[in-house]
C-alpha positions as CSV (number, residue, x, y, z in Angstrom):
1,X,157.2,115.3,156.8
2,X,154.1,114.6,154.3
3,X,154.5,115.9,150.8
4,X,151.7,117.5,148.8
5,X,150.9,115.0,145.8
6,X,151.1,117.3,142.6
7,X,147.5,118.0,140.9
8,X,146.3,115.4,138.5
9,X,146.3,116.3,134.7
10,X,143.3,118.4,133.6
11,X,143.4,116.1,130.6
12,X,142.0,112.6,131.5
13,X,142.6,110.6,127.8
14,X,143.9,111.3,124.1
15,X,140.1,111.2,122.8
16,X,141.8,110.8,118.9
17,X,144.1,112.4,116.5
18,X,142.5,114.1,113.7
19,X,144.3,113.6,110.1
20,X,143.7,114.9,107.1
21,X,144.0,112.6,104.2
22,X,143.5,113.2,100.3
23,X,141.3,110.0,100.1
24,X,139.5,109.2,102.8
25,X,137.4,105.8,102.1
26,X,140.3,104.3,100.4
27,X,142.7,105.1,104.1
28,X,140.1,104.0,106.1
29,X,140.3,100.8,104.2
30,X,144.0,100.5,104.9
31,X,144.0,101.3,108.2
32,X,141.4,98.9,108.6
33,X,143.3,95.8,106.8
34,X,147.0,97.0,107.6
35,X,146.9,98.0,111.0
36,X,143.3,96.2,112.2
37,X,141.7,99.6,113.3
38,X,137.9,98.9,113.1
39,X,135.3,101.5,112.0
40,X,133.6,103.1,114.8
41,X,131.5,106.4,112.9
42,X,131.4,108.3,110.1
43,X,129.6,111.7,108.7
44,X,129.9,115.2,107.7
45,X,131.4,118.1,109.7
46,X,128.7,121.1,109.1
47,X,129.2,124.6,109.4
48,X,129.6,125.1,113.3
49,X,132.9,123.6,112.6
50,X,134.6,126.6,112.2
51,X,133.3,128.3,115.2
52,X,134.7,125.3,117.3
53,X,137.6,126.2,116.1
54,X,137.6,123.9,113.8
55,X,137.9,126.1,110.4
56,X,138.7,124.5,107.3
57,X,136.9,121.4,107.7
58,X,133.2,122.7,107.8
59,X,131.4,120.2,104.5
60,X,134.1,117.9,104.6
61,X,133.3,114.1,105.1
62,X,135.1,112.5,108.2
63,X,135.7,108.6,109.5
64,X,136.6,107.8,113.3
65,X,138.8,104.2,113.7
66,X,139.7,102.8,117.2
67,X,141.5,99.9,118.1
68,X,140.1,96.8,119.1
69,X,138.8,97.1,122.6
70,X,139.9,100.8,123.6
71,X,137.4,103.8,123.5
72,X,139.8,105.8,123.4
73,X,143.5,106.4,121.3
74,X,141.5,106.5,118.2
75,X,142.1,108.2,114.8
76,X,139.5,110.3,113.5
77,X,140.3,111.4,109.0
78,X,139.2,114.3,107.6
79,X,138.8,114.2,103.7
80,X,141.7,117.2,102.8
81,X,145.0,117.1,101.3
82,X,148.9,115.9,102.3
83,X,150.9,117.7,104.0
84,X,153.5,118.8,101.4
85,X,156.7,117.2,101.7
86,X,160.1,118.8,102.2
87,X,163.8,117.9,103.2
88,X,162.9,119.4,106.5
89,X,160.6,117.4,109.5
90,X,157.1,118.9,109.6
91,X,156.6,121.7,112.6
92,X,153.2,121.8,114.7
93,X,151.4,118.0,115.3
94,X,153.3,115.0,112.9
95,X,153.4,111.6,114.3
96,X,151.0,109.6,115.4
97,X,152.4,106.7,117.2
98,X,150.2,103.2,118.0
99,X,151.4,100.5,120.0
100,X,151.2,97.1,118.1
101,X,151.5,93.7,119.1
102,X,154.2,92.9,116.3
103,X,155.9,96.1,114.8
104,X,158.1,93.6,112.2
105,X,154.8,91.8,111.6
106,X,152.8,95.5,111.1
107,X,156.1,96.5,109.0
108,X,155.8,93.8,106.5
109,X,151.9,95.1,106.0
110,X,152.9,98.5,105.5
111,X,155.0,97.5,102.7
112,X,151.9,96.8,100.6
113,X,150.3,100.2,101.1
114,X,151.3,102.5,97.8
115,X,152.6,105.4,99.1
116,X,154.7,105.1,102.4
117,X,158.0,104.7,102.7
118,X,160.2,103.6,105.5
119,X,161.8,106.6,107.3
120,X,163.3,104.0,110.3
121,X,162.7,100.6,109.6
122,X,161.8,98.7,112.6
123,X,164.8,99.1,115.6
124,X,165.4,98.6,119.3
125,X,165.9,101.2,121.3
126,X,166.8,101.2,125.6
127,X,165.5,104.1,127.4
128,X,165.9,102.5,130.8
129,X,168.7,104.9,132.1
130,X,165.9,107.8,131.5
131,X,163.4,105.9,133.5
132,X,161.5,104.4,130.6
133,X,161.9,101.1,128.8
134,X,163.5,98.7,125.9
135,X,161.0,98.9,123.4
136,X,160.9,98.0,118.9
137,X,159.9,101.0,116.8
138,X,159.7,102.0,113.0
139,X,158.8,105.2,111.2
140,X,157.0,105.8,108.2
141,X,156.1,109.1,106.1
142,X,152.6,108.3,104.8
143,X,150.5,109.2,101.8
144,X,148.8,112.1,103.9
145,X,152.6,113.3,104.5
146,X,152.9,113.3,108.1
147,X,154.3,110.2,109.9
148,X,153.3,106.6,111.7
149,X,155.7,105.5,114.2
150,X,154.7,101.8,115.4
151,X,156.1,100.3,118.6
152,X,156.1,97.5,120.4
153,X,157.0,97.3,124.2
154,X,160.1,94.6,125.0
155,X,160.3,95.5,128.9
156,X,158.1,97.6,131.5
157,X,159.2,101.0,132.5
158,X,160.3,101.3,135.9
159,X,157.0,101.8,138.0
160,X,154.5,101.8,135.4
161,X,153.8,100.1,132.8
162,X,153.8,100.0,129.2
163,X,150.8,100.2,126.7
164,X,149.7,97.2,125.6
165,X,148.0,96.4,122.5
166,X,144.6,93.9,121.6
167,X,144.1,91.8,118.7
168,X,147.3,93.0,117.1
169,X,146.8,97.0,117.7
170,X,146.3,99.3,120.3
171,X,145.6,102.9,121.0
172,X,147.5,105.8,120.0
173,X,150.6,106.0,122.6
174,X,151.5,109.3,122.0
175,X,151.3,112.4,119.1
176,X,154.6,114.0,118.7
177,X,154.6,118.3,118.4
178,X,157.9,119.6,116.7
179,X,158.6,123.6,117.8
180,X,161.9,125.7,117.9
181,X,160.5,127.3,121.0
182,X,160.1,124.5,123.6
183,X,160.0,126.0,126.6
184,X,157.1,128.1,125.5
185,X,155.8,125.0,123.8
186,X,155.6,123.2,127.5
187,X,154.0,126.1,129.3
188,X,150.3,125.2,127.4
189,X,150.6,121.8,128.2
190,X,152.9,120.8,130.9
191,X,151.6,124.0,133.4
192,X,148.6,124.9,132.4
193,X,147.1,121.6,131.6
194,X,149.0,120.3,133.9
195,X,150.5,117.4,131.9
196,X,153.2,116.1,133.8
197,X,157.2,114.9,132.8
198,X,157.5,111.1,132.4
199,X,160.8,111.5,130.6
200,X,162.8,115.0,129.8
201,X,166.0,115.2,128.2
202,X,168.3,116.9,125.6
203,X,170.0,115.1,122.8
204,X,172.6,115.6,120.4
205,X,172.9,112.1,119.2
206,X,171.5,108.6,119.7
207,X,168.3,106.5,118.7
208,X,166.5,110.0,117.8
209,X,169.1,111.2,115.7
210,X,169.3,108.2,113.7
211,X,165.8,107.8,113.2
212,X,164.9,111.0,111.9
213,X,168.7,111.9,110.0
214,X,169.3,114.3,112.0
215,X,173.2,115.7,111.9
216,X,175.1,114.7,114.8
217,X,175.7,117.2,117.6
218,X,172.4,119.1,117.1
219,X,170.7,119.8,120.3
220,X,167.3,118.5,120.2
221,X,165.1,118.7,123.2
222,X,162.5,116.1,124.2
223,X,159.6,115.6,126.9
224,X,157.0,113.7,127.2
225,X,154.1,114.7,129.0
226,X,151.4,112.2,129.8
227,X,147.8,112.2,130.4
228,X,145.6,111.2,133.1
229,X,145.0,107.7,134.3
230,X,147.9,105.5,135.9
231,X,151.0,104.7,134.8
232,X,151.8,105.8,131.4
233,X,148.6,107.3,130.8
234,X,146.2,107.2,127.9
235,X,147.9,108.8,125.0
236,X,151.1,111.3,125.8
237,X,152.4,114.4,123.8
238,X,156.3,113.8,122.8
239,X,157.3,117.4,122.8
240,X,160.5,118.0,120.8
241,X,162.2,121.4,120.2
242,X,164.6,121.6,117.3
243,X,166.6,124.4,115.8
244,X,164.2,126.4,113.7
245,X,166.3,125.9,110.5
246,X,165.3,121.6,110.8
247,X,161.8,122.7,110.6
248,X,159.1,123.4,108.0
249,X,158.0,126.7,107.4
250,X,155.0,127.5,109.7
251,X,151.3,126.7,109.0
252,X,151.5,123.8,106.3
253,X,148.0,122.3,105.4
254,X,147.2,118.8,105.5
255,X,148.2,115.6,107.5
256,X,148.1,115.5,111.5
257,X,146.1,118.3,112.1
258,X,145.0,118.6,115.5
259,X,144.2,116.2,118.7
260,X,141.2,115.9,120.8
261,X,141.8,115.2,124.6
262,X,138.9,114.5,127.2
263,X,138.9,116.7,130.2
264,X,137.2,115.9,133.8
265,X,136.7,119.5,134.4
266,X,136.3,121.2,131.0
267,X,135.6,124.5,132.0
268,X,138.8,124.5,135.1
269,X,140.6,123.5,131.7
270,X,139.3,126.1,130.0
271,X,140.1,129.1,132.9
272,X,143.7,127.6,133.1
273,X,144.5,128.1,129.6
274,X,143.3,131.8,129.4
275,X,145.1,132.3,132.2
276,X,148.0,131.0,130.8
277,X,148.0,133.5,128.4
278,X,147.2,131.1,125.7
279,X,144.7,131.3,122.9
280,X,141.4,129.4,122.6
281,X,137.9,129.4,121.5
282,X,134.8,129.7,123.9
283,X,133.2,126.3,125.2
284,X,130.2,125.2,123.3
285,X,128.3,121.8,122.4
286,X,129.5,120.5,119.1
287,X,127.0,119.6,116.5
288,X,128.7,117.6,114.2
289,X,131.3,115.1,114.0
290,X,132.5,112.2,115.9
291,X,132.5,114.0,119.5
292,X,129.2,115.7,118.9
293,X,126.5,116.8,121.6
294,X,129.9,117.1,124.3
295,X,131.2,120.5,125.6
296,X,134.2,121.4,123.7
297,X,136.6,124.1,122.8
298,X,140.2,124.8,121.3
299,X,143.4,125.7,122.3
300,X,146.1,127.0,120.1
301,X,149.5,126.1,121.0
302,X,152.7,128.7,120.1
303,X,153.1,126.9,116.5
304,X,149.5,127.8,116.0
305,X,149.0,123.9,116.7
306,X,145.8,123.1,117.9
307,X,144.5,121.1,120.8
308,X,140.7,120.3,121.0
309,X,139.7,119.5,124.7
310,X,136.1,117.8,125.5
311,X,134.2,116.9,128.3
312,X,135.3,113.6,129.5
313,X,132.8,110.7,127.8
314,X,130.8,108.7,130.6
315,X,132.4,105.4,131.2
316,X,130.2,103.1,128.5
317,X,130.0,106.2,125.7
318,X,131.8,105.7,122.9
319,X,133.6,107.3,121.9
């Protein structure tokens, strides 16, 4: 008896993840020398920013880095403020997580940049019971107050494989989303994008808990849903639900404030997620920025994160 394959992700490809930082020429710089991420545009966001759902950012100066060789897992900063820095881990969008050639290598870099500090420096952790694979990861709170995470494959997943990087650094892997309300969390983007499972459990204690101090026997749930493309995709969202009391206070300026995914079908994306009950903006062709003159619009996720989808690039576009 034939099976029904399930439908492909209405997101193709993790476009970039935008960040705002309090001083953006001098983090571009770093970024360029500490990690290798090379320039790709710059310019001004203008006032149609806030109809795309974009609000906030309209006048502000903005700089899009990508990786050597990709067009796509790129970072995109928006000249703002940190996000303000508690004993709790920050809710809505936080890390942003690039695969590198050499995390000890990248680690030793980061030590020269004022301003971060080690959360988890550099360990090995084996997912391979769970379907995914060995792999060497550190985490750092930056000057913008959200988090890098760095990692660096050992082994290949079982029936995919692993992101690789070029010249030392490679795309953006995956953006992590922190929520108390998971399962509500995972209806935008698992059903109604369509975003499917590569890995989905529930913790209360292990690699996760030590990286991030959190107590022992708290339940903390994970997934990780992927994008299009084979294998591991191009650029995942690590979903994690927490107990609301581990988590900031809703609606925090600053830092990771929003990702941009390329859709195939940007208007099928858009009719899904109204139908999902979920909030977003009308589709129109932005003006400004680094995705301007593309079909785009935004979705807002049940932490009032949002997610900016855009018609896919034609192969050759950059970005």
């Amino acid at each position: 008896m034939s099976t029904v394959p399930p439908p492909a992700p209405l997101v193709r490809e993790l476009v970039c993840a935008w960040i705002e930082v309090p001083a953006l020429d001098a983090t571009a710089e770093r970024l360029r020398s500490v990690l290798g991420l090379e320039p790709r545009a710059s310019g001004t966001l203008t006032g149609e920013a806030g109809e795309a759902g974009l609000g906030g950012w309209a006048g502000r100066p903005w700089a899009l880095l990508g990786p050597p060789g990709f067009p796509y897992g790129m970072v995109c900063l928006v000249e703002g403020e940190a996000r303000p820095v508690t004993r709790t881990l920050p809710r809505g969008w936080d890390s942003v997580e690039l695969v590198v050639e050499d995390v000890d290598a990248a680690a030793a870099r980061l030590a020269g940049w004022p301003g971060v500090r080690p959360v988890a420096e550099p360990f090995t952790t084996d997912l391979s019971e769970l379907g995914s694979n060995v792999h060497r990861s550190g985490v750092w709170r930056m000057p913008w107050g959200t988090h890098l995470i760095l990692t660096t494959g050992l082994t290949q997943p079982q029936g995919r494989s692993f992101p690789s990087a070029r010249q030392g650094t490679g795309p953006v892997f995956e953006v992590h989303l922190r929520t108390d309300d998971h399962d509500t969390a995972r209806r935008l983007y698992g059903e109604s994008l369509g975003m499917p499972a590569l890995m989905a459990a529930d913790f209360t204690e292990g690699p996760l808990h030590r990286a991030w101090g959190i107590p022992g026997g708290t339940l903390v749930r994970m997934s990780l849903l992927k994008s299009g493309h084979e294998g591991t995709g191009r650029g995942a969202i690590e979903l994690q639900g927490h107990p609301a009391a581990n988590l900031d206070p809703a609606g925090l300026p600053g830092g990771t404030g929003l990702v941009s995914y390329a859709c195939a079908d940007l208007d099928a994306a858009h009719a899904a997620v109204l139908a999902g009950g979920h909030r977003a903006t009308a589709p129109a062709v932005a003006e400004s920025g680094p995705l301007a003159g593309r079909r785009s619009f935004v979705a807002y996720g049940t932490e009032g994160e949002r997610v900016h989808l855009v018609a896919h690039r034609q192969e050759g576009d950059t970005p």
